[in-house]
DSSP file (Angstrom, degrees, kcal/mol; ACC not computed):
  #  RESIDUE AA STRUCTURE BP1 BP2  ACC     N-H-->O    O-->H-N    N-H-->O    O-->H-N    TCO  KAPPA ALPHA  PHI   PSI    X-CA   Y-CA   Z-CA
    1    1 A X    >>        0   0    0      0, 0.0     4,-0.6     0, 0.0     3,-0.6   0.000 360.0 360.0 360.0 -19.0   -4.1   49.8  130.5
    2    2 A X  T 34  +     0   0    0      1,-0.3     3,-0.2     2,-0.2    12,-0.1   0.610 360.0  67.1 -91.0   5.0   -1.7   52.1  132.3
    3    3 A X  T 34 S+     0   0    0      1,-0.1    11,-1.1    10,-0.1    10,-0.3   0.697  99.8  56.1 -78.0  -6.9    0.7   51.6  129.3
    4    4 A X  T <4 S+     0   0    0     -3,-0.6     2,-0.2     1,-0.3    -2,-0.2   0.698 109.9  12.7 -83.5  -7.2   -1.6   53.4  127.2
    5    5 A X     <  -     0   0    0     -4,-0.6     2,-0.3    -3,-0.2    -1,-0.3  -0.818  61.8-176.9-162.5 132.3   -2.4   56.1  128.1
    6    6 A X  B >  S-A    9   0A   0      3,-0.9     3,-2.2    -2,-0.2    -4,-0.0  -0.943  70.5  -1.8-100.6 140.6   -1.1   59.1  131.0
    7    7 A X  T 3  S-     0   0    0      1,-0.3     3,-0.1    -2,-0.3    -1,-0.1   0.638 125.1 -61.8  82.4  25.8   -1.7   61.8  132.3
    8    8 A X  T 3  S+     0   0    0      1,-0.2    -1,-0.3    -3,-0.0     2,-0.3   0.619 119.9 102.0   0.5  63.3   -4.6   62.1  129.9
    9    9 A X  B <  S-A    6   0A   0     -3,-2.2    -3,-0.9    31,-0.1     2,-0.8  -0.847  87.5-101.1-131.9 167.4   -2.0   61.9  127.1
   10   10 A X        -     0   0    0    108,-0.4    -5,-0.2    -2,-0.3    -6,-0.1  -0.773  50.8-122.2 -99.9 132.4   -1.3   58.5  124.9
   11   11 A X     >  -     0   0    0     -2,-0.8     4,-2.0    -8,-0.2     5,-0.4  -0.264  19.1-104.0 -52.3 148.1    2.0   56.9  126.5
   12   12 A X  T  4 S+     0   0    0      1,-0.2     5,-0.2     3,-0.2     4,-0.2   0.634 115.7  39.1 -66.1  -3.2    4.7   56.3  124.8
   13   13 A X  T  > S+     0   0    0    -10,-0.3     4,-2.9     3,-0.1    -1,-0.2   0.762 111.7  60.4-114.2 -30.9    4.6   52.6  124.3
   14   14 A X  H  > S+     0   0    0    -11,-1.1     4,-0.9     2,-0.2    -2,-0.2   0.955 101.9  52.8 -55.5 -46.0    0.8   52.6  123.8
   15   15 A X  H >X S+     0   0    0     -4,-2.0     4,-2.7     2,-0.2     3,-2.0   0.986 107.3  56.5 -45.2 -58.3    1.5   54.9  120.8
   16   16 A X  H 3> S+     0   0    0     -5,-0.4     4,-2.3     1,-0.3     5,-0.2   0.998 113.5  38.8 -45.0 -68.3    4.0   52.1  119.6
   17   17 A X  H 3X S+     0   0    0     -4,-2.9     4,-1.0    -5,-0.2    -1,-0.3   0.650 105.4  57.6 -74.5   5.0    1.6   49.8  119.7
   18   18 A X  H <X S+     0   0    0     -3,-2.0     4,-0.5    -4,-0.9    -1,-0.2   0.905 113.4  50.6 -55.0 -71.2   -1.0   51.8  118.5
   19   19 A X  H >X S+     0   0    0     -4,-2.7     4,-1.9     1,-0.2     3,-1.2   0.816 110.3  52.4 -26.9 -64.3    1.7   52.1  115.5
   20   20 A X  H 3X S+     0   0    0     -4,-2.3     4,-1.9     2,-0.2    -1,-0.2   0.848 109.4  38.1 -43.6 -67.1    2.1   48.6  115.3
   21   21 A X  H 3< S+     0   0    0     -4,-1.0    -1,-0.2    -5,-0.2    -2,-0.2   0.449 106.4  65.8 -72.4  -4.3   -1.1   47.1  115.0
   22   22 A X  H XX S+     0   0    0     -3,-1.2     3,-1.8    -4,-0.5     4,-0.5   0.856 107.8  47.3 -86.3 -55.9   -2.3   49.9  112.7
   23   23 A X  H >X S+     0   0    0     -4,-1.9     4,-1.6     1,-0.2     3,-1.4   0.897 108.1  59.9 -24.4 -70.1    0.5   48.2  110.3
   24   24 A X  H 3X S+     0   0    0     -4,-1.9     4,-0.8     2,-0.2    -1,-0.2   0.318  97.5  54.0  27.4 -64.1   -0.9   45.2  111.1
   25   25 A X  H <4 S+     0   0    0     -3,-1.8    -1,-0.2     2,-0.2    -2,-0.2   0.365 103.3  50.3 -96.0 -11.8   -3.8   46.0  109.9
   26   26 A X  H XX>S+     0   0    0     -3,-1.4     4,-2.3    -4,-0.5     5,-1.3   0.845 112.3  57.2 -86.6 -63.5   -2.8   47.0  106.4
   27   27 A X  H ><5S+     0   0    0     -4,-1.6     3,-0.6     1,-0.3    -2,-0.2   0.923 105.8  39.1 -40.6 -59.4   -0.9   43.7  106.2
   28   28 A X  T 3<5S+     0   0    0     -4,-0.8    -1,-0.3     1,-0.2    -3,-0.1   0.940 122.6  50.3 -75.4 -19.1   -3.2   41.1  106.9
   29   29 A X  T <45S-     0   0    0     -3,-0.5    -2,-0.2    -4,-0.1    -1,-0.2   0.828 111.4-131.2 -50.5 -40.5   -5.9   43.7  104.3
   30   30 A X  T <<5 +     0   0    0     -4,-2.3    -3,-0.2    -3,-0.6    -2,-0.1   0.439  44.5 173.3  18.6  49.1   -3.0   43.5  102.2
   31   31 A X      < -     0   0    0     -5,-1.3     3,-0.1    -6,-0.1    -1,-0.1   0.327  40.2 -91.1 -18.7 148.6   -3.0   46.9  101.7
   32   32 A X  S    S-     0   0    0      1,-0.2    -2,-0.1    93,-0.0    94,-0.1  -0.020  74.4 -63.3 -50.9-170.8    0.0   49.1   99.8
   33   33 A X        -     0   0    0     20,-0.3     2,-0.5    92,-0.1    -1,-0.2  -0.231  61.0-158.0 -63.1 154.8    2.8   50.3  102.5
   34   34 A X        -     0   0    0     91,-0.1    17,-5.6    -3,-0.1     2,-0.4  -0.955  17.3-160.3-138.6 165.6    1.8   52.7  105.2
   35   35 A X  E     -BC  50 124B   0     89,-1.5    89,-1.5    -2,-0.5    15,-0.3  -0.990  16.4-167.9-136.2 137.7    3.3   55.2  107.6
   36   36 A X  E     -BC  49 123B   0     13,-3.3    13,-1.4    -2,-0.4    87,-0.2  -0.904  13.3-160.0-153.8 153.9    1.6   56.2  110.5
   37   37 A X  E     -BC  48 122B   0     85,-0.7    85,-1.3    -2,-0.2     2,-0.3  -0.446   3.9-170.1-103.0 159.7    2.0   59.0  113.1
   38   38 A X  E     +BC  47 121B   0      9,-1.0     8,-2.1    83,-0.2     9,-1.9  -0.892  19.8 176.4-146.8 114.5    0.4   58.8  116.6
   39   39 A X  E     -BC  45 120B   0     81,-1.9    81,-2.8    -2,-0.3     6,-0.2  -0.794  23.9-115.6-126.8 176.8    0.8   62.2  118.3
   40   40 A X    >   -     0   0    0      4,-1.5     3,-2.8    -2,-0.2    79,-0.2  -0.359  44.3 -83.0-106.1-166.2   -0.4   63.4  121.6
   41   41 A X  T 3  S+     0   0    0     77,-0.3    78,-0.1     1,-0.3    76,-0.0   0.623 130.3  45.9 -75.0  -2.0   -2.7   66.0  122.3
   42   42 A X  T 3  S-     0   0    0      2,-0.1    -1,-0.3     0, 0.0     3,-0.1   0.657 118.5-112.2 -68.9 -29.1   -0.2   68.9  122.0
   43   43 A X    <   +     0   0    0     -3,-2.8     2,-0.6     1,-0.3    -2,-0.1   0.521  64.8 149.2  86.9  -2.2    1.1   67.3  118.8
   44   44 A X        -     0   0    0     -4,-0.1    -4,-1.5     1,-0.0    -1,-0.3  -0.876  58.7-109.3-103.0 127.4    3.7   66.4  119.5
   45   45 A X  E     +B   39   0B   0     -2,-0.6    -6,-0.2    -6,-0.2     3,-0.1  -0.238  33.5 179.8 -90.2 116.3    4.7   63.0  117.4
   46   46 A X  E    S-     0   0B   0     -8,-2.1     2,-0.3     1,-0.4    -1,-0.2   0.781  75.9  -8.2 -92.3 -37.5    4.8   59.9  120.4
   47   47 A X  E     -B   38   0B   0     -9,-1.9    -9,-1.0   -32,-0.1    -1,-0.4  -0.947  59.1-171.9-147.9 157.0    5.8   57.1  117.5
   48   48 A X  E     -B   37   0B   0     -2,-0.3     2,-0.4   -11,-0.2   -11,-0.2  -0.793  11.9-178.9-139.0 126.7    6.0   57.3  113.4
   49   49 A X  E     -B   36   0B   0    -13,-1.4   -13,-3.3    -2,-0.2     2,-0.4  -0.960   2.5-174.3-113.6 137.6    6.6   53.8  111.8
   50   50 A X  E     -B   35   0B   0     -2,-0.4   -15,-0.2   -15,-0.3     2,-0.2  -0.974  17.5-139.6-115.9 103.9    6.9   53.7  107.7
   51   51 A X        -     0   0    0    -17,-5.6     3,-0.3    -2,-0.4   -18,-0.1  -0.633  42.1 -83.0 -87.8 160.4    7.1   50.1  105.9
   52   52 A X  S    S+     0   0    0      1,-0.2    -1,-0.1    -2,-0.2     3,-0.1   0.132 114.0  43.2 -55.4 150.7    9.5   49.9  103.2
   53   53 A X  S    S+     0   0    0      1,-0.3     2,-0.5    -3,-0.1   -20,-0.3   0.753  77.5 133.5  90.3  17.6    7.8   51.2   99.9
   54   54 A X        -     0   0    0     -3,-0.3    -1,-0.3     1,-0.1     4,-0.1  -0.823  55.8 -99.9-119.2 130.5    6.4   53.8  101.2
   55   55 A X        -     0   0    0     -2,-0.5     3,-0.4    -3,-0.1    -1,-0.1   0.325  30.5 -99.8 -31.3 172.9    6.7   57.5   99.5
   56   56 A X  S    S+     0   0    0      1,-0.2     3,-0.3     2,-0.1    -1,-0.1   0.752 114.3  35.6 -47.0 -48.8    8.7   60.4  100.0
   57   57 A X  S >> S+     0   0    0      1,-0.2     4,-2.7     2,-0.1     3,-1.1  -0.017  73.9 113.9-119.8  17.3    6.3   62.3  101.9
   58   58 A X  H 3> S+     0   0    0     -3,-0.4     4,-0.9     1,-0.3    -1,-0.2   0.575  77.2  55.3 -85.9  -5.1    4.2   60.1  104.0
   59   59 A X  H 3> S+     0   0    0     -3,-0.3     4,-0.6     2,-0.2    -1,-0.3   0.766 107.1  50.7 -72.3 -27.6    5.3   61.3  107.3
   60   60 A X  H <> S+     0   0    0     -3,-1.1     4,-3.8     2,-0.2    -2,-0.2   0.907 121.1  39.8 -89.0 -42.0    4.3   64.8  106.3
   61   61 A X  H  X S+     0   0    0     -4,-2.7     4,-1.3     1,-0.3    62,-0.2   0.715 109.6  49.7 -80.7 -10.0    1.2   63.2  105.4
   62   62 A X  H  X S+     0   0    0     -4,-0.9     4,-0.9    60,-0.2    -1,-0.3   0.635 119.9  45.2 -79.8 -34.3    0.5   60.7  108.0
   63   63 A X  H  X S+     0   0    0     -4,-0.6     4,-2.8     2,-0.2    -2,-0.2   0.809 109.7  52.4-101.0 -33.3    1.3   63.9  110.6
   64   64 A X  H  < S+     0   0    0     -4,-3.8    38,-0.2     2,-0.2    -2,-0.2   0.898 105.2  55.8 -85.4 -30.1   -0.7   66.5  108.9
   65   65 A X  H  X S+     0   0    0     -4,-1.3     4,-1.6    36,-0.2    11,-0.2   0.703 111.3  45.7 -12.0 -56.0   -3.7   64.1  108.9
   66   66 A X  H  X S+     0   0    0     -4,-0.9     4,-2.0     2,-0.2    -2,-0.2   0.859 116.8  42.2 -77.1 -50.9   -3.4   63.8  112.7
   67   67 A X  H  < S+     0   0    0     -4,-2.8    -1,-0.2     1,-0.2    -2,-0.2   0.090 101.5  61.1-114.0  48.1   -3.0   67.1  113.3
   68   68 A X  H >> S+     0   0    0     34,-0.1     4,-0.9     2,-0.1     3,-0.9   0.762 111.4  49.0 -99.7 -57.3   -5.4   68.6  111.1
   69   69 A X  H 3X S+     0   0    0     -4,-1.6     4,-2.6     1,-0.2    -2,-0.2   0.828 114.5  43.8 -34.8 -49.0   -7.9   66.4  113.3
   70   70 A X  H 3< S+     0   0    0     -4,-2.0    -1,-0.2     2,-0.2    -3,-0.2   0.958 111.1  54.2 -40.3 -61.2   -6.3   67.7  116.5
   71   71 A X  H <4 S+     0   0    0     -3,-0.9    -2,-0.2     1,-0.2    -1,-0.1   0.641 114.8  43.9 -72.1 -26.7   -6.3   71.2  115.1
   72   72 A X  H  < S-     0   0    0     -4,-0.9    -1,-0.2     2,-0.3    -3,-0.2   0.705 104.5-114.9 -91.0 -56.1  -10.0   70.8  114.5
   73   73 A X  S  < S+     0   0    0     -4,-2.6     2,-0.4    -5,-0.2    -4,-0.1   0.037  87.2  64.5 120.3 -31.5  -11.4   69.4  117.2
   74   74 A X  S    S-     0   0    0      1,-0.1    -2,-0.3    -6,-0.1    74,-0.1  -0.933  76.6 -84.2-134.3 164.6  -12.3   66.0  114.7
   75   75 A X    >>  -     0   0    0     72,-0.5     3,-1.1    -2,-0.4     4,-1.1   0.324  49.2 -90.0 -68.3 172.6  -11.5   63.6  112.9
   76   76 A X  H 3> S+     0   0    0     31,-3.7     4,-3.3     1,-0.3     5,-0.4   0.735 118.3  53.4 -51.0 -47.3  -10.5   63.2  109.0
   77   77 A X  H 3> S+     0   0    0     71,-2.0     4,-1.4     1,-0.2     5,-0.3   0.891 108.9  47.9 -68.9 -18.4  -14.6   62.5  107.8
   78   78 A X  H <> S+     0   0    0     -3,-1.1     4,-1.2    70,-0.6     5,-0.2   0.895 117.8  44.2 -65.7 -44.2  -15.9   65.6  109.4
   79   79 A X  H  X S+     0   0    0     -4,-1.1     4,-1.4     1,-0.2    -2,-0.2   0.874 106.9  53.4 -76.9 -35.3  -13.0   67.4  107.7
   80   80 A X  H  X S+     0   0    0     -4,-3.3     4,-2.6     1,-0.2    -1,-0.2   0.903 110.9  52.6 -69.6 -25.8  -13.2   66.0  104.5
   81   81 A X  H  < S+     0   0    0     -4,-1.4     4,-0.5    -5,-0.4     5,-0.3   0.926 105.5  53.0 -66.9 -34.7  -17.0   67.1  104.5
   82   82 A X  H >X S+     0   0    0     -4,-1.2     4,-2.3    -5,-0.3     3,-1.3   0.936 105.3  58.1 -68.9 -33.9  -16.3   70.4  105.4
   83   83 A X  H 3< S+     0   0    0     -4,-1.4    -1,-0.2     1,-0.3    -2,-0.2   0.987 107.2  40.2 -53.9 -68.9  -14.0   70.5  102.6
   84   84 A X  T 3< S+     0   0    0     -4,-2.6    -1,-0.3     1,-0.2    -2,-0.2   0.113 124.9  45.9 -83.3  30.0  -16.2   69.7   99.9
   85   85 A X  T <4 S+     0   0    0     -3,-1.3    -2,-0.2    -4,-0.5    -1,-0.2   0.527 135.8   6.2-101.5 -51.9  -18.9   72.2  101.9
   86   86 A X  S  X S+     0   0    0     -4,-2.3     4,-1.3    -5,-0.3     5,-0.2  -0.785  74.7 159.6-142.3  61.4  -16.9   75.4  102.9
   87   87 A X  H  > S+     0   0    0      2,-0.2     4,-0.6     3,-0.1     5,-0.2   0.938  76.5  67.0 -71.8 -29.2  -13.0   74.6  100.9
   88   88 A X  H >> S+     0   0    0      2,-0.2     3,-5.8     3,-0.2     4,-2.1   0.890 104.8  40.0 -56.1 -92.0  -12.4   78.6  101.2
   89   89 A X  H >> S+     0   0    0      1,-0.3     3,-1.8     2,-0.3     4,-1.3   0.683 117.1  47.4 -24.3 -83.1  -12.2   78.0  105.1
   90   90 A X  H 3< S+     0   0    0     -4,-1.3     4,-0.5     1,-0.3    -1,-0.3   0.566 116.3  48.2 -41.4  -8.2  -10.1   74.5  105.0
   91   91 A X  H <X S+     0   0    0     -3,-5.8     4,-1.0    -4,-0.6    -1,-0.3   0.744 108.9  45.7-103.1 -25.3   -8.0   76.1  102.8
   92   92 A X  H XX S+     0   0    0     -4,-2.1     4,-1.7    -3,-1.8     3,-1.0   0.972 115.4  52.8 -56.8 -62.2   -7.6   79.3  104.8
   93   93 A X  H 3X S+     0   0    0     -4,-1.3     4,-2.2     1,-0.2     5,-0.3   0.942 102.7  58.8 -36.1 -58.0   -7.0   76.9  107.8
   94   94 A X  H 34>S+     0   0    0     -4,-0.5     5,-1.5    -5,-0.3     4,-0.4   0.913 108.9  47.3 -28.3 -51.6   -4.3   75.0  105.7
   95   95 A X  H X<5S+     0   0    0     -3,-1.0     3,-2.3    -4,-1.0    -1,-0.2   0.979 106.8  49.4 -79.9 -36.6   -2.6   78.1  105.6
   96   96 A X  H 3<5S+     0   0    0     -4,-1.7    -1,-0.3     1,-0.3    -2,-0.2   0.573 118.4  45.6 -74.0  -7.2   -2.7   79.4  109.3
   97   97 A X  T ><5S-     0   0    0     -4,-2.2     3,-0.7    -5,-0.3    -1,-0.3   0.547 109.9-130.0-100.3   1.2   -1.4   76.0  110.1
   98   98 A X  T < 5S-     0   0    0     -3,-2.3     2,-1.3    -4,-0.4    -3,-0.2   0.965  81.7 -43.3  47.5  85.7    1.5   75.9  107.0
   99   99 A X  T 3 <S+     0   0    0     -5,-1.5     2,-1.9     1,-0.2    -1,-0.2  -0.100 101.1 134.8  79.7 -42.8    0.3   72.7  106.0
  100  100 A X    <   +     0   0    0     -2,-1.3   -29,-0.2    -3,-0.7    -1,-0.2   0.071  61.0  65.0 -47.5  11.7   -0.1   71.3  109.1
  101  101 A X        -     0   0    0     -2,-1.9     2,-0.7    -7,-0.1   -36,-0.2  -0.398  48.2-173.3-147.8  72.5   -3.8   69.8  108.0
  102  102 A X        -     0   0    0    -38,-0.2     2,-2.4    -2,-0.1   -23,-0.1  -0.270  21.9-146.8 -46.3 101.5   -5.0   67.2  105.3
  103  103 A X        +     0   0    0     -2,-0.7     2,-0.3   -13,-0.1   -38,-0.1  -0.582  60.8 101.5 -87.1 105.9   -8.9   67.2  105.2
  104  104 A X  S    S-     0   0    0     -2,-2.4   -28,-0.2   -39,-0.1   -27,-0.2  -0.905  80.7 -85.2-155.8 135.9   -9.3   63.6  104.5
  105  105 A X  S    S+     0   0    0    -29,-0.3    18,-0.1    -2,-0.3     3,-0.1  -0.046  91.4  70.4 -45.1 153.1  -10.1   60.9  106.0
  106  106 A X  S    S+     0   0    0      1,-0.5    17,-0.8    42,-0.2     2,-0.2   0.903  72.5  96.6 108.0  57.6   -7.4   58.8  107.8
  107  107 A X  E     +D  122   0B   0     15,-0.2   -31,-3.7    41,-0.1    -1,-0.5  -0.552  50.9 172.7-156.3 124.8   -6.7   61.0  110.6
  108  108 A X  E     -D  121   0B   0     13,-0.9    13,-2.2    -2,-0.2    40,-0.2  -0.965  27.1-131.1-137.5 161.5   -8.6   60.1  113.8
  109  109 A X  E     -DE 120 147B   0     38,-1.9    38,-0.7    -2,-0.4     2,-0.4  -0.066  25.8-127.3 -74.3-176.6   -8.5   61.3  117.3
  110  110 A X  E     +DE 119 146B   0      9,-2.3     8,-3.8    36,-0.2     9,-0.6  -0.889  27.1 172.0-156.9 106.5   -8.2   58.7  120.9
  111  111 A X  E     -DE 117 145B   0     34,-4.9    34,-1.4    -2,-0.4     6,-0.2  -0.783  28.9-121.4-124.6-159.9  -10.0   58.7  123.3
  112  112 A X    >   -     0   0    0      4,-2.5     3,-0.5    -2,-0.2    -1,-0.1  -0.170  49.8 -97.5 -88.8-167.1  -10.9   56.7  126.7
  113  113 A X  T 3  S+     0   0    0      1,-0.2    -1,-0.1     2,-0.1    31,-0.0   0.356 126.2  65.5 -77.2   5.3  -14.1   55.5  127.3
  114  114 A X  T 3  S-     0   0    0      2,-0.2    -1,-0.2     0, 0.0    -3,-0.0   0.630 117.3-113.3-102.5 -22.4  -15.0   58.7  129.4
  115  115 A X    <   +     0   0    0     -3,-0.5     2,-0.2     1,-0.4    -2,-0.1   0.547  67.1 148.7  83.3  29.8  -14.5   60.6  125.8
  116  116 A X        -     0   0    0      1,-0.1    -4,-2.5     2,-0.0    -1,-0.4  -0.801  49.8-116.8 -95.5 172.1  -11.5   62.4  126.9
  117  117 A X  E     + D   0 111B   0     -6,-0.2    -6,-0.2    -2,-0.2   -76,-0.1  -0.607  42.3 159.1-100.0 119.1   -8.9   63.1  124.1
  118  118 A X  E     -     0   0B   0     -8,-3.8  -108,-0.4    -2,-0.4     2,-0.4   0.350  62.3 -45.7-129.3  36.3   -5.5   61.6  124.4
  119  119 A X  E     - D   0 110B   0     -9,-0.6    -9,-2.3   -79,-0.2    -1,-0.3  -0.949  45.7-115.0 160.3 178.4   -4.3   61.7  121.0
  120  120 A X  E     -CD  39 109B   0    -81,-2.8   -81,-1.9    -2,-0.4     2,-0.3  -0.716  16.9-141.7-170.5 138.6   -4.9   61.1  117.2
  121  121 A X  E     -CD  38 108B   0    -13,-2.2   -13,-0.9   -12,-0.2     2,-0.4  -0.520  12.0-156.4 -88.5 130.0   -3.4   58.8  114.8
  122  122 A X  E     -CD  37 107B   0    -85,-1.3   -85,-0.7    -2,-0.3     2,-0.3  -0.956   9.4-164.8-107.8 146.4   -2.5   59.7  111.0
  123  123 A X  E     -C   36   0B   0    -17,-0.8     2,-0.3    -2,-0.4   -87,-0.2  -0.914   8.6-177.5-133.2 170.2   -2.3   57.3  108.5
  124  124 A X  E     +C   35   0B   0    -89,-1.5   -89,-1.5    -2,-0.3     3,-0.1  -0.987  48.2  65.9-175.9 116.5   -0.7   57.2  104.6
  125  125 A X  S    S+     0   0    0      1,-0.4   -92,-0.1    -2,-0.3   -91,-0.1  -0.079  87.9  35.0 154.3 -62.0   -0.5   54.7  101.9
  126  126 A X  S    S-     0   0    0      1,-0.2    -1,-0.4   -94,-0.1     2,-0.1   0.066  97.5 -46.0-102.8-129.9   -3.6   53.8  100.6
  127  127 A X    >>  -     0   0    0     -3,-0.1     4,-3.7     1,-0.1     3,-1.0  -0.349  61.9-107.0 -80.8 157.3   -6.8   55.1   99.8
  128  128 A X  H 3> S+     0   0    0      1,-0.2     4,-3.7     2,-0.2    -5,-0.1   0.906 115.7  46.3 -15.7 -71.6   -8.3   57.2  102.3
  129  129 A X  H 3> S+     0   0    0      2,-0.2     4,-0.7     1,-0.2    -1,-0.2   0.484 110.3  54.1 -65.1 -21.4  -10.7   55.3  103.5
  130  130 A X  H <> S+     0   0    0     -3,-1.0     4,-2.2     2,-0.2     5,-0.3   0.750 110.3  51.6 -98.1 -39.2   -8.5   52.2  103.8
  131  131 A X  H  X S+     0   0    0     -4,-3.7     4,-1.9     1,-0.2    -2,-0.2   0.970 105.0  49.3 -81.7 -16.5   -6.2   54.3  105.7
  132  132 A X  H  X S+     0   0    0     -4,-3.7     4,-2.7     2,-0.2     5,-0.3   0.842 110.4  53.1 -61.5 -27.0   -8.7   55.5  108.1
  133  133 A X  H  X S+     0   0    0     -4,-0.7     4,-3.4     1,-0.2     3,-0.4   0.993 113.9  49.4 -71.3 -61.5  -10.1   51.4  108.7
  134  134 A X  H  X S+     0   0    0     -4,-2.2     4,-0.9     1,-0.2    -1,-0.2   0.851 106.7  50.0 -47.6 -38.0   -6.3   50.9  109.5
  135  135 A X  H  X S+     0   0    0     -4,-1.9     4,-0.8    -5,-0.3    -1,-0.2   0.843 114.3  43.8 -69.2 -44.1   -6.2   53.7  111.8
  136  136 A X  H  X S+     0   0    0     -4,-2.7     4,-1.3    -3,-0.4    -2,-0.2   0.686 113.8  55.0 -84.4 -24.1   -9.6   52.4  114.0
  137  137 A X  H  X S+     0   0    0     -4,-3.4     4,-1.4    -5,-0.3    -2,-0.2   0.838 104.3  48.1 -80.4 -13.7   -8.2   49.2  113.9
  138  138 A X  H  < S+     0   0    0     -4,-0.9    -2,-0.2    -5,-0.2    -1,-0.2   0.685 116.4  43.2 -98.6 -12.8   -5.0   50.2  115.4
  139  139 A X  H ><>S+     0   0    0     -4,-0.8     3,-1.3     1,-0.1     5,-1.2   0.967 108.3  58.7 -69.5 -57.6   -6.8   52.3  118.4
  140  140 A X  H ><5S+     0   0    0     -4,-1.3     3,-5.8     1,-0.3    -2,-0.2   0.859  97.4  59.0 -23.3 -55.4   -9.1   49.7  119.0
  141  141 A X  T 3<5S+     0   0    0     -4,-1.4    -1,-0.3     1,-0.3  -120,-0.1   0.009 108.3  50.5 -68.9  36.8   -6.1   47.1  119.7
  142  142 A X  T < 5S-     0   0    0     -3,-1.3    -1,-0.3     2,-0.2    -2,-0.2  -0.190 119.7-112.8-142.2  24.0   -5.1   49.3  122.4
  143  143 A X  T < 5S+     0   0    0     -3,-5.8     2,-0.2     1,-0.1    -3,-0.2   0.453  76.7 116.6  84.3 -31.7   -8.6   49.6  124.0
  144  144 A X      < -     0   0    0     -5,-1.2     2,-0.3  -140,-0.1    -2,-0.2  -0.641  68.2-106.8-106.9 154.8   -9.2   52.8  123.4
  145  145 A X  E     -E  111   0B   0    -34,-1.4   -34,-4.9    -2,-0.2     2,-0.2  -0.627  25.7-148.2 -99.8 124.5  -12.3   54.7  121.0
  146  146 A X  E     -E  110   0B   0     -2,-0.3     2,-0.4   -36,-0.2   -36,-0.2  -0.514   6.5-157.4 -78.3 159.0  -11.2   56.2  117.6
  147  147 A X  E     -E  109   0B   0    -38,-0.7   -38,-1.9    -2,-0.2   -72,-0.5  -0.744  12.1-177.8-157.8 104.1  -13.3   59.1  116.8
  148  148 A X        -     0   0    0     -2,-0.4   -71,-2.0   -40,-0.2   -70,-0.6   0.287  51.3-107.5 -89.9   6.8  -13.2   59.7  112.9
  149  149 A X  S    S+     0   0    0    -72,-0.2     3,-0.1     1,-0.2    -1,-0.1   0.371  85.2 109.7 107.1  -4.3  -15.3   62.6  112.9
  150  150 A X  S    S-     0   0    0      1,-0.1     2,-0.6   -73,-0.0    -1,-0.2  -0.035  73.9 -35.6 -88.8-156.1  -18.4   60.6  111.3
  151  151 A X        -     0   0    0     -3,-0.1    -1,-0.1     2,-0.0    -3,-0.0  -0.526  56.3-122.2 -22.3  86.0  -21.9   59.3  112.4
  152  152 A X              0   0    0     -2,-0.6    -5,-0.0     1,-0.1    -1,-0.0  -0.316 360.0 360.0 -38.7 120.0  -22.2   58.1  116.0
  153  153 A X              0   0    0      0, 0.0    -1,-0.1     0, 0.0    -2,-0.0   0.263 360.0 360.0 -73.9 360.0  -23.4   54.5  115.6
């Protein structure tokens, strides 16, 4: 566990492998291509992996994902509800962040098991929904609890 996370920030090789197994996880689905960003809790981008076939813009979108959840305080379903509740506001947000926010699923936060925040992963490629599953699968493999912004089970 201490490569995954410091300093209540996600490490840099636990982000890689965050990355990794979030790929992973598209693959064995057999998902389109993905990119995903894993940033830390400034934002600032700890890994981005892209597999070949993957758009022009999926970093932008894979990263604005993440840190529209960041920026927010939750994850990508919370935001996408809020969207289709209050769209003035998320789009007013959109702007004070220049882009910087996708309200959609498939950006979720990490944390430990205490609930503190050491990151959030974006993902880009499929559907939403497919990328957020890719996105919880790839926290998971590192131990740590995604929190997509929905229902507490």
């Amino acid at each position: 566990m201490a490569l995954t996370h410091s300093f209540s920030s996600i490490a840099l090789e636990g982000a890689l492998g965050i990355a990794q197994a979030t790929l992973a996880k598209g693959r064995e689905a057999g998902m389109l291509p993905l990119a995903v960003a894993v940033l830390d809790p400034r934002g600032t981008v700890k890994a981005f992996l892209a597999e070949e076939g993957t758009s022009l813009y999926r970093f932008q979108i894979a990263r604005g994902k993440a840190l529209g959840a960041l920026g927010m305080g939750f994850g990508g379903q919370e935001l996408e509800k809020r969207y289709g509740h209050v769209p003035g506001f998320i789009q007013a947000v959109q702007g004070l962040s220049e882009g910087n926010l996708v309200p959609v699923r498939g950006g979720v936060l990490i944390r430990d098991a205490q609930g503190q925040l050491l990151g959030a992963v974006g993902v880009s490629g499929e559907t939403s929904a497919n990328d957020e599953i890719c996105a919880v699968a790839g926290i998971e493999s590192a131990g740590l609890v995604p929190d997509c912004g929905g229902p507490k089970p």
